[in-house]
gemmi code that builds the backbone of each chain (N, CA, C; Angstrom):
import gemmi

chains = {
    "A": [
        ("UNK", (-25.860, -11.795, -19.308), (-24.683, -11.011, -19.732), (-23.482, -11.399, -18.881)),
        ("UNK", (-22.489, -11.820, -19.240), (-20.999, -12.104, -18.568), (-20.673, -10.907, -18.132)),
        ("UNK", (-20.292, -9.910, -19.050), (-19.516, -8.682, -18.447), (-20.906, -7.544, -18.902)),
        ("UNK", (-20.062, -6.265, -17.982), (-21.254, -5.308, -18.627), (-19.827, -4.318, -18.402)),
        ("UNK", (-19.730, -3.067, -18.994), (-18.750, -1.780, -18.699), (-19.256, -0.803, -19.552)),
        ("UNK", (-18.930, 0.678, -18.592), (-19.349, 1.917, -18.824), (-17.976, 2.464, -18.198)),
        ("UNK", (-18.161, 3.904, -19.173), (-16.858, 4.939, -18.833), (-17.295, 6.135, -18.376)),
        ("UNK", (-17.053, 6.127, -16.888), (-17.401, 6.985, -16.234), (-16.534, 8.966, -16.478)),
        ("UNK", (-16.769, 9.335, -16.874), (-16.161, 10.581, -17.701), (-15.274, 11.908, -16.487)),
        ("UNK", (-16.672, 11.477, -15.522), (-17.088, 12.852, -14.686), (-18.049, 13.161, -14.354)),
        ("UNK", (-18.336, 14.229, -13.528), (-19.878, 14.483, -13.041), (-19.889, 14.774, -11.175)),
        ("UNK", (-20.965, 15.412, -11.404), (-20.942, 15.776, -9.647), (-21.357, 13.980, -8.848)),
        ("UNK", (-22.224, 13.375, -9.714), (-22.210, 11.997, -8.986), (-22.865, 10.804, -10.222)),
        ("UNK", (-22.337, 9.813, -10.263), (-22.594, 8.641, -11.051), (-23.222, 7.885, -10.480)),
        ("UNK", (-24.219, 7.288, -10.409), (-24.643, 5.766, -9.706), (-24.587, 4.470, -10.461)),
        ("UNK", (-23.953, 3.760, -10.432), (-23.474, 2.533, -11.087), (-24.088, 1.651, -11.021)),
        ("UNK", (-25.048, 1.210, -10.052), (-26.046, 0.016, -9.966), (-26.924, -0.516, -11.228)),
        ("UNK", (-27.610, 0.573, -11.885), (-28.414, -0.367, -12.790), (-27.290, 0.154, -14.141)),
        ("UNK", (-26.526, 1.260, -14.136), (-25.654, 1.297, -15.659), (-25.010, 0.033, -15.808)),
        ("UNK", (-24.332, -0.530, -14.475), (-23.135, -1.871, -14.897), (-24.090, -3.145, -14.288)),
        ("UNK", (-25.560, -3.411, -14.081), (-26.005, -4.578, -13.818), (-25.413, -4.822, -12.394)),
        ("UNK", (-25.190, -4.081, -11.760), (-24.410, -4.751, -10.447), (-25.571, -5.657, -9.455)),
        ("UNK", (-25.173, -6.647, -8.647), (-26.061, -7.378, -8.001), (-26.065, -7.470, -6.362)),
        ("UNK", (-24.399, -7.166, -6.250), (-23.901, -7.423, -4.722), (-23.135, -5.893, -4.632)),
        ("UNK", (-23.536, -4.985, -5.028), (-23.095, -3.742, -4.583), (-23.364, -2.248, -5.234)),
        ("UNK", (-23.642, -1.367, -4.488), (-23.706, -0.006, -5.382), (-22.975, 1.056, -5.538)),
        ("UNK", (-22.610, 1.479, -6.233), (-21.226, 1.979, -6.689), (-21.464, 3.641, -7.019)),
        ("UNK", (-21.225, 4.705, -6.335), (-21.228, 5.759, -6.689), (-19.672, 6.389, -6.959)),
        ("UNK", (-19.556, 6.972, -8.378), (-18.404, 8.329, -8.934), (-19.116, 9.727, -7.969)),
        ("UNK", (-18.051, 10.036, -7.259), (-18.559, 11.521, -6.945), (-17.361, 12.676, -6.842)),
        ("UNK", (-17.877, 13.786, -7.438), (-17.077, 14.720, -7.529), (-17.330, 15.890, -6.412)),
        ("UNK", (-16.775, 16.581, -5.721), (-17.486, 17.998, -5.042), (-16.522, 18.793, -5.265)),
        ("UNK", (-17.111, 20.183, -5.510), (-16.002, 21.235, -5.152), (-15.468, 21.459, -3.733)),
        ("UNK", (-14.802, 22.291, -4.091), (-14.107, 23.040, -2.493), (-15.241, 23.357, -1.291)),
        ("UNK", (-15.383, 23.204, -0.360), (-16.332, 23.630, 0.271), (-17.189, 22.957, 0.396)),
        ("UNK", (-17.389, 22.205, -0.266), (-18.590, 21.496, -0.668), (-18.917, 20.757, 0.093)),
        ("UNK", (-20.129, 19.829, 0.624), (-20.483, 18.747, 1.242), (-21.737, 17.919, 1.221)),
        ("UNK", (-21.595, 16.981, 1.445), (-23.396, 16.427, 1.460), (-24.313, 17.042, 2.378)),
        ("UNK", (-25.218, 17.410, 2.254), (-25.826, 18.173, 2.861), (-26.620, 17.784, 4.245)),
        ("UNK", (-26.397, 16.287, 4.224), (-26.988, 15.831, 5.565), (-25.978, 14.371, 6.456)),
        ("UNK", (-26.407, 14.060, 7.737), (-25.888, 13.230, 8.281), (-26.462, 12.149, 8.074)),
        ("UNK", (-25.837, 10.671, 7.346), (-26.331, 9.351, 7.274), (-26.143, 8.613, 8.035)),
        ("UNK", (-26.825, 7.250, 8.321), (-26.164, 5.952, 8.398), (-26.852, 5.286, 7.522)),
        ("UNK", (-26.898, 3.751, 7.309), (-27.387, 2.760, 6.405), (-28.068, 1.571, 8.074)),
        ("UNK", (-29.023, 1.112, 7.268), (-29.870, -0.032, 7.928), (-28.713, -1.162, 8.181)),
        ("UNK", (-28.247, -1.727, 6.596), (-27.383, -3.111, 6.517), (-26.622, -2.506, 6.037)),
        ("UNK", (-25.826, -1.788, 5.124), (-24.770, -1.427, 4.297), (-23.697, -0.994, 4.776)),
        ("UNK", (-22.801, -1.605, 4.488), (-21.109, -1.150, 4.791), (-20.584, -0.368, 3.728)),
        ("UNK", (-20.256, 0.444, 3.823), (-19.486, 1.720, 2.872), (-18.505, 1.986, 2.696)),
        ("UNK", (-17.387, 1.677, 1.898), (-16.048, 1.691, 1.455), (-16.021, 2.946, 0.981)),
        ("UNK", (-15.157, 3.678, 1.128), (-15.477, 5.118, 0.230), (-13.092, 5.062, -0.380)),
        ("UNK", (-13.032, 5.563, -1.497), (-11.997, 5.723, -2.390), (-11.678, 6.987, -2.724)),
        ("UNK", (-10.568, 7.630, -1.910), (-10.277, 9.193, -2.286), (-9.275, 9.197, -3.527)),
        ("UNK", (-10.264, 9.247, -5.131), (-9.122, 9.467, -6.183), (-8.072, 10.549, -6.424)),
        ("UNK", (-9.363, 11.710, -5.702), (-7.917, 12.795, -5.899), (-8.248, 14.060, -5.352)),
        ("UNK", (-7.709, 14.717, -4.926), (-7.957, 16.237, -4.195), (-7.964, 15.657, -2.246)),
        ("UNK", (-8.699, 16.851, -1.739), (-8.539, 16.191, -0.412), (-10.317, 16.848, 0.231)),
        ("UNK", (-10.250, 16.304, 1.555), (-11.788, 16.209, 2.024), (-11.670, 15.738, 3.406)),
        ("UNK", (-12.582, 15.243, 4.449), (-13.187, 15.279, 5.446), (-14.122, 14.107, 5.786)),
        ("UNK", (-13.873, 13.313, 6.569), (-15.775, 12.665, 6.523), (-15.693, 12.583, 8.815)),
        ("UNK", (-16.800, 13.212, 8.918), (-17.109, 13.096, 10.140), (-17.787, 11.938, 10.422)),
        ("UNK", (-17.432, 11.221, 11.585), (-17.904, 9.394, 11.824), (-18.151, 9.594, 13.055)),
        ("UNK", (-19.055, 9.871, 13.332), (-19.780, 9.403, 15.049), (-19.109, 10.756, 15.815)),
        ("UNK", (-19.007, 11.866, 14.808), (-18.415, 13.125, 16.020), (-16.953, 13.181, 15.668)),
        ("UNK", (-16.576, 11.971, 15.000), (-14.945, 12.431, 15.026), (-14.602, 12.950, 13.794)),
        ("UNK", (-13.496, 13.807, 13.157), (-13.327, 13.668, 12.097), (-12.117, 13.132, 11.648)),
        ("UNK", (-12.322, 12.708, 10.008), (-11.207, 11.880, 9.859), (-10.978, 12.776, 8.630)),
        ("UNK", (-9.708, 13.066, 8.372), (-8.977, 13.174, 7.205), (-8.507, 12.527, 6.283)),
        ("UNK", (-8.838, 12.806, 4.713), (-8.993, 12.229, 3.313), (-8.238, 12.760, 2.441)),
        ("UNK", (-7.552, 12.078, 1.708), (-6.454, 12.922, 0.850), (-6.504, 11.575, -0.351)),
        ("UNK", (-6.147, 11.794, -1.126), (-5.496, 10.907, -2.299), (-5.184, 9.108, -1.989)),
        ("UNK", (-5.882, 8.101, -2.409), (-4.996, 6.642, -2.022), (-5.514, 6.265, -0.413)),
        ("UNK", (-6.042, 7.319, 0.326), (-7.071, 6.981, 1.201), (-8.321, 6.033, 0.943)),
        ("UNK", (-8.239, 5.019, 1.544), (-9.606, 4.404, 1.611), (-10.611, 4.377, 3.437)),
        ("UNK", (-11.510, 4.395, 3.096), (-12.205, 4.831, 4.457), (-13.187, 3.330, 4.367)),
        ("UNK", (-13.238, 2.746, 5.528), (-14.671, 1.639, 5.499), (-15.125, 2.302, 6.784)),
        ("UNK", (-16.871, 2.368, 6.427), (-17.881, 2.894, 7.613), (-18.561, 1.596, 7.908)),
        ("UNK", (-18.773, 1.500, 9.104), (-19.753, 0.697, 9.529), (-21.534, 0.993, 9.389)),
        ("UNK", (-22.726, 0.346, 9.548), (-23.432, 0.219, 9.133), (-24.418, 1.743, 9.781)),
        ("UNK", (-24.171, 1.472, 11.051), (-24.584, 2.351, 12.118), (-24.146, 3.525, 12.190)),
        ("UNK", (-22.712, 3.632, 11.959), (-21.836, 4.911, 11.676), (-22.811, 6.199, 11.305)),
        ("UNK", (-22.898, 7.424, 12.104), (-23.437, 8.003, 11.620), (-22.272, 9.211, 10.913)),
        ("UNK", (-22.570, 10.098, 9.557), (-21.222, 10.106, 8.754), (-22.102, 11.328, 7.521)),
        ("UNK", (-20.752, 12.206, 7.752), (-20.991, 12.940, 6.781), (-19.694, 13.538, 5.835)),
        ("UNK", (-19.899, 13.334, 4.648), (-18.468, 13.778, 3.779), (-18.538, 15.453, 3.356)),
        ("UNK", (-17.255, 15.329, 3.492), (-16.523, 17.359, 3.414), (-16.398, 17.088, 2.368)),
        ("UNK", (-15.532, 17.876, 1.221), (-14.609, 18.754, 0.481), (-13.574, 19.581, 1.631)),
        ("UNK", (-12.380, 19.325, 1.214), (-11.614, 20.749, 1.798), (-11.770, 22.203, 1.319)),
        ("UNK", (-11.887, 22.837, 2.081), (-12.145, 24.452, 2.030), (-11.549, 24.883, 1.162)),
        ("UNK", (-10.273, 24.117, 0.530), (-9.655, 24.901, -0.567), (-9.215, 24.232, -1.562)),
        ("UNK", (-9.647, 22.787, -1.629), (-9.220, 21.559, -2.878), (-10.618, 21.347, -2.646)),
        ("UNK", (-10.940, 20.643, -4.069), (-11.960, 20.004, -4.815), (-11.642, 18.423, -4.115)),
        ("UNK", (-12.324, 17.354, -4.180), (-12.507, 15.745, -3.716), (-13.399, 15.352, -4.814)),
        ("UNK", (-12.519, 14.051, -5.709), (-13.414, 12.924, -6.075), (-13.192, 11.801, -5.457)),
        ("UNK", (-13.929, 11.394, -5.012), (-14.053, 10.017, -4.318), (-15.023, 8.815, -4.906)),
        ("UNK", (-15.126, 7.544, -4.920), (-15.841, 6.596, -4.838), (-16.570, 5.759, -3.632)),
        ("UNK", (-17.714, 5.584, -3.581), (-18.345, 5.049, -2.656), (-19.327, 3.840, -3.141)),
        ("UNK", (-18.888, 2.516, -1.992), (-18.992, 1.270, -2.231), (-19.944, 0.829, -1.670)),
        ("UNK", (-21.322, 0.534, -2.087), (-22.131, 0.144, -0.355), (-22.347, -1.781, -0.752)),
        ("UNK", (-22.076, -2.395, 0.501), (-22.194, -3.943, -0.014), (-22.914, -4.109, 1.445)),
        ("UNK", (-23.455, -5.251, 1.247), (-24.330, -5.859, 2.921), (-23.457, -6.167, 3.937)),
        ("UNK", (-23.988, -5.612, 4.969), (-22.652, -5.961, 5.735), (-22.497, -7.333, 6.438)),
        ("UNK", (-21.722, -7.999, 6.278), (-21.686, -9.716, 6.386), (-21.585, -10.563, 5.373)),
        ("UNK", (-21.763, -10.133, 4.329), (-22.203, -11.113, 2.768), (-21.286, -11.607, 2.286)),
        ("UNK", (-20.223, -11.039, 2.500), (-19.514, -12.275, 1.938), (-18.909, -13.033, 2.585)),
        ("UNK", (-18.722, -14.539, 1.481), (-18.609, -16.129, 2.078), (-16.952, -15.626, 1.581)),
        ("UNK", (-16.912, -16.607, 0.779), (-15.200, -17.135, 0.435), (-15.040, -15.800, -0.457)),
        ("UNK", (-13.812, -15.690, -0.453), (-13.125, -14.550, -1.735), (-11.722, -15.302, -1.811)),
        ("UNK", (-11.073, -14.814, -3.142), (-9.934, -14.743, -3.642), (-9.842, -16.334, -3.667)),
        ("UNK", (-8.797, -17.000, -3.017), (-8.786, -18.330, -3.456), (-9.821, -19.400, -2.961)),
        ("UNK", (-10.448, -18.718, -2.183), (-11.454, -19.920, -1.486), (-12.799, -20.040, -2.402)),
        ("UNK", (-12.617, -18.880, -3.377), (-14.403, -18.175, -4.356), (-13.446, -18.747, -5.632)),
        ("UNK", (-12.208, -18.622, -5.852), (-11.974, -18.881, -7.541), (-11.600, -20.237, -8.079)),
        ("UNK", (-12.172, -20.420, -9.180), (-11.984, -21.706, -10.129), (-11.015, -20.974, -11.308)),
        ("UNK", (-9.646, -21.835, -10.944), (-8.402, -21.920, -11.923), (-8.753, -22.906, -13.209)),
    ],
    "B": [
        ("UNK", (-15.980, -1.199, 15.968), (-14.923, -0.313, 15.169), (-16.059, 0.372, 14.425)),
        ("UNK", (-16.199, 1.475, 14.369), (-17.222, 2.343, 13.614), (-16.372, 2.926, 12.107)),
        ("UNK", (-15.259, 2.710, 12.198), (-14.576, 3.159, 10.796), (-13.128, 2.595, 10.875)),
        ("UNK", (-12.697, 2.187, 9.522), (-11.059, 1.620, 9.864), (-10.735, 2.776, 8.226)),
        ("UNK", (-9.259, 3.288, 8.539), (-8.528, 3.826, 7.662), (-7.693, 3.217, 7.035)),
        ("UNK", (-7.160, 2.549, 5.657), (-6.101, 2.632, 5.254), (-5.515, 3.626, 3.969)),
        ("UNK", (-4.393, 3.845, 3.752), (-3.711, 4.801, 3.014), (-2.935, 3.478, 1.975)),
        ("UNK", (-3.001, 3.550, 0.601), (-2.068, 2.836, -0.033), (-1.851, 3.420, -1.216)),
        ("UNK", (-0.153, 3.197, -1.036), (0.232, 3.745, -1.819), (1.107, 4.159, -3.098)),
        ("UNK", (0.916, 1.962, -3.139), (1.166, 1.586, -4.493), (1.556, 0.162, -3.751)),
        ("UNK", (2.410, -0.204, -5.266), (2.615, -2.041, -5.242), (1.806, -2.532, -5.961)),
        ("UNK", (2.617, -4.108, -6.152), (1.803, -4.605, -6.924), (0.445, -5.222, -6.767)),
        ("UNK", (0.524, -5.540, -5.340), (-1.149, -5.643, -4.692), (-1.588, -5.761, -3.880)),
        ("UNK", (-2.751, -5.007, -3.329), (-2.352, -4.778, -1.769), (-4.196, -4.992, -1.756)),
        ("UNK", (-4.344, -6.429, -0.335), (-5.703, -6.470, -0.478), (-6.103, -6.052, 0.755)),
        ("UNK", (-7.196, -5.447, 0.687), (-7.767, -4.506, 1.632), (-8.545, -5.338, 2.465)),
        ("UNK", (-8.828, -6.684, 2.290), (-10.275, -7.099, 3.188), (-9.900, -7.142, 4.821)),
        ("UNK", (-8.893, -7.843, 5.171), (-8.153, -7.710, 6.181), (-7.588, -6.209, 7.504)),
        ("UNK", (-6.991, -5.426, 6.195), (-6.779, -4.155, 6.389), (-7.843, -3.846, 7.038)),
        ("UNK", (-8.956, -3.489, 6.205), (-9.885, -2.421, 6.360), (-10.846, -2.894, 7.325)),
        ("UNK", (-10.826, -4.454, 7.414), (-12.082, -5.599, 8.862), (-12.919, -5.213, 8.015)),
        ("UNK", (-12.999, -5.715, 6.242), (-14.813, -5.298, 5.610), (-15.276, -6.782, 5.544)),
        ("UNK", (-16.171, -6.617, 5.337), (-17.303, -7.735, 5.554), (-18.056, -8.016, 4.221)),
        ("UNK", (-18.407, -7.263, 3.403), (-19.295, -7.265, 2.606), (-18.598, -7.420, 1.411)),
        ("UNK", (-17.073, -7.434, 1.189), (-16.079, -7.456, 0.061), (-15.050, -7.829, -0.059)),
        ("UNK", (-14.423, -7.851, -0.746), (-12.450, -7.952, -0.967), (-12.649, -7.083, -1.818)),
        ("UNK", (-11.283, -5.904, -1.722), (-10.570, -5.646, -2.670), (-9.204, -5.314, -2.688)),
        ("UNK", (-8.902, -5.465, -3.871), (-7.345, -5.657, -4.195), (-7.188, -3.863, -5.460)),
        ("UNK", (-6.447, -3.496, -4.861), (-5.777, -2.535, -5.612), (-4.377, -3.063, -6.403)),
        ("UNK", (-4.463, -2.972, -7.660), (-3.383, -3.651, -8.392), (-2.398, -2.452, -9.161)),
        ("UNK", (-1.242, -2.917, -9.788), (-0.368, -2.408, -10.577), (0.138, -3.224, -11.423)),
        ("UNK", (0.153, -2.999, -12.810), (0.608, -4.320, -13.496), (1.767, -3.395, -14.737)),
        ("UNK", (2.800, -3.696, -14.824), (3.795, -3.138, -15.874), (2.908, -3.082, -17.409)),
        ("UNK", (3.688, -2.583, -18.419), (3.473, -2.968, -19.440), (3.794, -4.029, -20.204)),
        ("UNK", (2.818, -4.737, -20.606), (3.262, -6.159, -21.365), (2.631, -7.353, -19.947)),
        ("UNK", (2.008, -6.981, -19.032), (2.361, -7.863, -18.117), (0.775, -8.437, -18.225)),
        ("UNK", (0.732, -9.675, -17.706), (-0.985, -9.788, -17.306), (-0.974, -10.823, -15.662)),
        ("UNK", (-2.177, -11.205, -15.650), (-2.323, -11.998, -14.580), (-2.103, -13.289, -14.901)),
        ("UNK", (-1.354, -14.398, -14.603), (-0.622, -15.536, -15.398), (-1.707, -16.715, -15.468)),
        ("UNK", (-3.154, -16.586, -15.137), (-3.942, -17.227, -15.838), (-5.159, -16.784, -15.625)),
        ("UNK", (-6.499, -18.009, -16.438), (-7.845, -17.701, -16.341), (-8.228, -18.076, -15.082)),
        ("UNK", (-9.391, -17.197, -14.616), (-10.221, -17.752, -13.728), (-12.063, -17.249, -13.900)),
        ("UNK", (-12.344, -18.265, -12.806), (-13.857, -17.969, -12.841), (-13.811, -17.758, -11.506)),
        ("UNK", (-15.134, -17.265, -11.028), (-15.549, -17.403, -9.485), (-16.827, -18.516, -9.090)),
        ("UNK", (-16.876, -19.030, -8.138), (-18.257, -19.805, -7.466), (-19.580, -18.933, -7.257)),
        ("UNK", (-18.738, -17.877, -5.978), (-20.156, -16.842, -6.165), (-20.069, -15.626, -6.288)),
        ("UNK", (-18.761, -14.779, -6.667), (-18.341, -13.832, -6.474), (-18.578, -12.914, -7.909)),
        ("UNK", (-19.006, -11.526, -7.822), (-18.998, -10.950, -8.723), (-18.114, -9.849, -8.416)),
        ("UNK", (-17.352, -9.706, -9.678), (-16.077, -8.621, -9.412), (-16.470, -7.809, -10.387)),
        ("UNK", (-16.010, -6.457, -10.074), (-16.384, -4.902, -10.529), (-14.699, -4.578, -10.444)),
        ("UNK", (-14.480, -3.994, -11.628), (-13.110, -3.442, -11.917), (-12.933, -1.651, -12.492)),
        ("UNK", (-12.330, -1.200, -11.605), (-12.110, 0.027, -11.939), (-10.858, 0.259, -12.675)),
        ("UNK", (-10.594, 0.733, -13.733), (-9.248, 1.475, -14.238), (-9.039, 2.670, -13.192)),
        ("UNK", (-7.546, 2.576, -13.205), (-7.389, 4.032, -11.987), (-6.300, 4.677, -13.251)),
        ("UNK", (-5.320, 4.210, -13.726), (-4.797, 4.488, -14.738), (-3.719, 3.751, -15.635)),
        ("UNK", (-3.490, 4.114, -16.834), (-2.971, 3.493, -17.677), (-4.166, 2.724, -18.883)),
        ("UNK", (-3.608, 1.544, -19.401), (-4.212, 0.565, -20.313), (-3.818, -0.514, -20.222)),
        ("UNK", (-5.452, -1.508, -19.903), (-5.110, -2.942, -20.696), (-6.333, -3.581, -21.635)),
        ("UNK", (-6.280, -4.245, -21.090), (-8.021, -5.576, -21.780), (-7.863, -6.897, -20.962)),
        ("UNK", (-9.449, -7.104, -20.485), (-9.625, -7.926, -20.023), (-10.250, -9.321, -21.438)),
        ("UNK", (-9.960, -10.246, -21.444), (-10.052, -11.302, -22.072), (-11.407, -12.265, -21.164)),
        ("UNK", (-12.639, -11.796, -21.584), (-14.074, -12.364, -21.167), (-14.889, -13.917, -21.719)),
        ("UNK", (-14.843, -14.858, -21.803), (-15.061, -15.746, -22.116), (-14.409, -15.560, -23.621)),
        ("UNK", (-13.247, -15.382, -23.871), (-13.164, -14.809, -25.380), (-12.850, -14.270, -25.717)),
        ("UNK", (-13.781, -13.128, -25.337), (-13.949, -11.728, -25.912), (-13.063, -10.703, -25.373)),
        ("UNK", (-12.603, -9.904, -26.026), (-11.097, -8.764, -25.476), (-11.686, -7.851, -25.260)),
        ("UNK", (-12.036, -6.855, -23.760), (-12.328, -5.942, -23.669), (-11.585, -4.871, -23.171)),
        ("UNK", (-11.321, -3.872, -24.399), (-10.374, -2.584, -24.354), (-10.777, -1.712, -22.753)),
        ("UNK", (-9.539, -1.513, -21.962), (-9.804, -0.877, -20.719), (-9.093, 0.143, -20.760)),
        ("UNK", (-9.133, 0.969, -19.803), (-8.376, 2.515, -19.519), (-9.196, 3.258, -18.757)),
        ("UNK", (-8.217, 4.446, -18.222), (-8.482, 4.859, -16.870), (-10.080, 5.871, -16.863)),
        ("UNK", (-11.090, 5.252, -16.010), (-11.842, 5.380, -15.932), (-13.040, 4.292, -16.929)),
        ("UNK", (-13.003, 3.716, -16.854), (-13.676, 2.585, -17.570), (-13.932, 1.576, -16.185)),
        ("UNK", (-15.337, 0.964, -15.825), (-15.686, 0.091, -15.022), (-15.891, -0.857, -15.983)),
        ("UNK", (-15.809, -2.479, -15.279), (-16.341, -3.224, -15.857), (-16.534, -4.360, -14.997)),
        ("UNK", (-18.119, -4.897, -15.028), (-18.702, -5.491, -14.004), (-18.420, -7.191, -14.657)),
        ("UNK", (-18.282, -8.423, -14.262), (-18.196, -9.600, -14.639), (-19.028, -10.765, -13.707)),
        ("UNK", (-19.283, -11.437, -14.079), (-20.266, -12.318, -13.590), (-19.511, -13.417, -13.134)),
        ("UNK", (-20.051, -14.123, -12.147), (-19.032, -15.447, -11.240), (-18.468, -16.083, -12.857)),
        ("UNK", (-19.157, -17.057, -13.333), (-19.131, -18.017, -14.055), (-18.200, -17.599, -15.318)),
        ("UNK", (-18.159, -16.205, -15.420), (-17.157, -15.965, -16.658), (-15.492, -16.077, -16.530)),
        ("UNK", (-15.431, -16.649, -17.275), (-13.433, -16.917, -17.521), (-12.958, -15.866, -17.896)),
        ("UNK", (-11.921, -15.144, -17.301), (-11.432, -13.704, -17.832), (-9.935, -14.211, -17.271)),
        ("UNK", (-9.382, -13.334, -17.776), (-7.528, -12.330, -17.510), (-7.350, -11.244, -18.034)),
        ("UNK", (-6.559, -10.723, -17.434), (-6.685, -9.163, -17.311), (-5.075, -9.221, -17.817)),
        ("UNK", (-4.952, -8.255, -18.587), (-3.701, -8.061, -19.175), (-3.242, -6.271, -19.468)),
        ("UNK", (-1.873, -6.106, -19.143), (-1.550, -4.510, -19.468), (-1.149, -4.443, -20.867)),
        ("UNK", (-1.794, -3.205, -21.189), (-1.159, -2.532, -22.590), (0.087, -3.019, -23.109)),
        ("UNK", (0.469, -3.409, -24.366), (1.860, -3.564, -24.462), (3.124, -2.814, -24.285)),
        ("UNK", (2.499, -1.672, -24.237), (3.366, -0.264, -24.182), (2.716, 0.381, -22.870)),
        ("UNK", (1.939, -0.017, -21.859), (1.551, 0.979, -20.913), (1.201, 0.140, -20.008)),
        ("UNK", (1.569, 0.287, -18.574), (1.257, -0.633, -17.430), (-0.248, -0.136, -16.825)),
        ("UNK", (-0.655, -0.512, -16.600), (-2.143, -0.609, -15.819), (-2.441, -0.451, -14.280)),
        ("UNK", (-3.221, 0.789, -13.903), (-3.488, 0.720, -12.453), (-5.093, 0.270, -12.188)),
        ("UNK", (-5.329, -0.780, -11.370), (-6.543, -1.056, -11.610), (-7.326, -1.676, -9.631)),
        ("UNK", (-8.382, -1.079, -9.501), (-8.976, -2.187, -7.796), (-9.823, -2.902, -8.658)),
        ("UNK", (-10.357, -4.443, -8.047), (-10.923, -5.091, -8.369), (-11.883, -5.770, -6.623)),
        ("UNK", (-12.979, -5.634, -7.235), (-13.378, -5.186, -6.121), (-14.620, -6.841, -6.064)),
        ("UNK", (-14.722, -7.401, -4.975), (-15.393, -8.959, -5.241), (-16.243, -9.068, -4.000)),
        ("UNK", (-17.679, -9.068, -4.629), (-18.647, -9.072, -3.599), (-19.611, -10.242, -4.312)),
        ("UNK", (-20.601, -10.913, -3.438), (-21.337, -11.973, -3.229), (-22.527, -11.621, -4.122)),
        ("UNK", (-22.340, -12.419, -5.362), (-23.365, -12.107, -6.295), (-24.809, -11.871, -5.785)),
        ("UNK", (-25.914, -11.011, -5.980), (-27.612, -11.151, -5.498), (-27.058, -10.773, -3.812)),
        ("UNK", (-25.873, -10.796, -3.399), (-26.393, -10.230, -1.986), (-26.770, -8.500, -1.560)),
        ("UNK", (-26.847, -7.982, -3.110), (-27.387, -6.598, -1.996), (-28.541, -6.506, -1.729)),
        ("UNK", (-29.350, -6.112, -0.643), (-30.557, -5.901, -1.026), (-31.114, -4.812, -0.852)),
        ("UNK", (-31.136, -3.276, -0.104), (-31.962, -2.194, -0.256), (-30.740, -1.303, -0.592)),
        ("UNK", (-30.839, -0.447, -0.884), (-28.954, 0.739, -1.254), (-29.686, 2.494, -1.364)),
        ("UNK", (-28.982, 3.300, -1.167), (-29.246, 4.210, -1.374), (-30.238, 4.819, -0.552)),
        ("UNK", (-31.081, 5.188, -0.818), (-32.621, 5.731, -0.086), (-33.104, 5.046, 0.425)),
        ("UNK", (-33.310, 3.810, 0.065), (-34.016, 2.148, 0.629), (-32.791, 1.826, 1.630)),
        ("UNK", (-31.659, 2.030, 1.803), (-31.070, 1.480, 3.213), (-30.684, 2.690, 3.957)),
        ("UNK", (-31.121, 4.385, 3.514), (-30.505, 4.987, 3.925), (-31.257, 5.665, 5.664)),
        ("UNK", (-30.728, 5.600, 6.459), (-31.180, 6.458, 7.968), (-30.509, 8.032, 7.648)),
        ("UNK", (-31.422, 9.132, 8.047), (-31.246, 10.090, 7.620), (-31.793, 10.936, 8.896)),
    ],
}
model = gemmi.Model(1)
for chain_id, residues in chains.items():
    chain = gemmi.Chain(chain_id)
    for i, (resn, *xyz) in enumerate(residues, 1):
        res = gemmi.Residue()
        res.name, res.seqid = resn, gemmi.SeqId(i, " ")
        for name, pos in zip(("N", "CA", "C"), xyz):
            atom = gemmi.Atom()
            atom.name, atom.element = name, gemmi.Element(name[0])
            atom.pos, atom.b_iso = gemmi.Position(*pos), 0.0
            res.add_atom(atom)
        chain.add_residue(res)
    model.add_chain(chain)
structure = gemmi.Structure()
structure.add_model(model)
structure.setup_entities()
């Protein structure tokens, strides 16, 4: 298959990996209410985590610190990072979260494309 | 660096790999007018790109094939495919395009997760 695409609508969380065939990354839609949060503290073995604040605002605690999330925010975690995502107490957060290997990629943009 | 922040908050394209010190990706957050596209085809060597609509309308042009986009619509593409991405004639396009190393993920989710 060349291309694959799905329209993500909404939802408390999407996982994109096997809907769009993905190979070099996994792709979660997530929505939370106000208040809301994941319910536990992560890190990843190999995975680097891009996370995309589409809209509302939120929280993600990284090794004890916290960082603040609002709209057009992008956050990258390291592998080890240990990390947990808020909701604000009084706005809703959708965000996107990117996990790719951390190191993997070779060339991008002009060094990866054939004109 | 256990986490890097950036905030963006428009333009016509602003690539994050640099910004953010990621490893595992490029991405480019785009803006394209109406009527406008990317001024030619390309393929990639090893790169597979995942495209998010953030908002507006266009179509990406896939070996060919025209695929109708808009906000909230993913669409995953394979190195080897020839595409351009073009805005609505009447509506400019907000779109990240996001380019990671085809087959490099390997455990995600529960399988890479420390908990």
């Amino acid at each position: 298959m060349n291309y694959t695409k799905v329209t993500v609508k909404g939802g408390a969380r999407t996982e994109l990996h096997d809907m769009l065939s993905l190979t070099g990354a996994e792709i979660s839609v997530n929505e939370m209410p106000a208040g809301g949060c994941v319910p536990f503290v992560h890190a990843h073995k190999q995975n680097e985590e891009i996370y995309l604040i589409l809209s509302g605002k939120g929280s993600m605690i990284v090794d004890g610190e916290t960082v603040a999330l609002e709209a057009g925010d992008w956050l990258r975690v390291s592998p080890a990072a240990k990390r947990q995502m808020f909701a604000a107490p009084d706005t809703g957060v959708k965000y996107i979260c990117i996990q790719v290997k951390a190191g993997s990629l070779g060339g991008y943009s002009a060094t990866d494309a054939l004109i």
